[in-house]
C-alpha angles and dihedrals in degrees: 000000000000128000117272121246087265098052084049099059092040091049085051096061094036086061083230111130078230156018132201124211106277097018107141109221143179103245129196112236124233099180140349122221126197131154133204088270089047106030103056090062091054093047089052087052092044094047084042095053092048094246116164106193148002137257104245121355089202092051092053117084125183120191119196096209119117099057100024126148072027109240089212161353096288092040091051096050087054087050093050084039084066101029088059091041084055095045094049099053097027095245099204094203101051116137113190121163125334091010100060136081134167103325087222090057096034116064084056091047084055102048093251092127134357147147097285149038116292094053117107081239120030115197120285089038121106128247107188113212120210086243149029104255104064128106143175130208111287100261085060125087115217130161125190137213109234095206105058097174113075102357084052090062095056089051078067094058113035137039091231142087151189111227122166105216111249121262123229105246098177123044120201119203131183092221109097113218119247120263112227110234 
């Protein structure tokens, strides 16, 4: 049987003329999304493993968009936290106030990524958020790291990454079951 859409595109940026459900590959990043839920786990993690500096400051986008305006003291010192992260390494895609929307329906708003060639990510190609709750719209790829402490901090420093391929989990068949009598 051949590879899904989705091994496809992972195979692609492993550089492997395929990949099997639940093979575990080294993957080349396209973009990395945080938030300032998301990120400023990762930046702990950074600060906390010494790094000095990211892997591509045009393929990093921070969207200000879960405590902003910040609600309170805790939600506006995540949000510094970012904003200083972003000053600090020139983070080319970072949307603060006034400038932010929903990070789902921004980075296409923006150009990041869209459905042609011209945008930083074309369709079919990943973007790897720094947690397992974003997505984008369906015609988006996007695959996310489930740990986004410390593996979200290396998202930050290397153009690689270590996805497993996803795992069917439903089947679908054309054949009806029988009905009992």
């Amino acid at each position: 049987m051949g590879m899904t859409m989705t091994q496809k595109i992972l195979a692609a940026h492993a550089g492997l003329p395929e990949v099997k459900a639940g093979q575990l590959i080294r993957a080349k990043l396209d973009m990395v999304l945080g938030n300032d839920i998301t990120s400023p786990v990762a930046i702990r993690e950074f600060d906390k493993e010494g790094f000095t500096g990211v892997f591509d400051k045009s393929k990093i986008s921070m969207v200000m968009d879960h405590f902003t305006p910040n609600k309170d003291i805790k939600a506006a010192e995540q949000c510094l936290q970012c904003r200083t992260f972003a000053h600090r390494f020139d983070i080319d895609n970072f949307y603060d106030v006034g400038q932010m929307g929903v990070e789902h329906a921004l980075l296409p708003e923006k150009g990041l990524v869209a459905a042609g060639e011209g945008a930083h990510v074309e369709a079919g190609i990943e973007v790897l958020a720094l947690a397992g709750d974003d997505a984008l719209p369906d015609h988006f790829f996007v695959f996310h790291d489930q740990d986004p402490h410390h593996s979200a901090s290396l998202l930050l420093t290397g153009s690689l990454a270590v996805i497993q391929a996803p795992v069917p989990s439903v089947r679908l068949s054309r054949r009806r079951p029988k009905r009992s009598p």
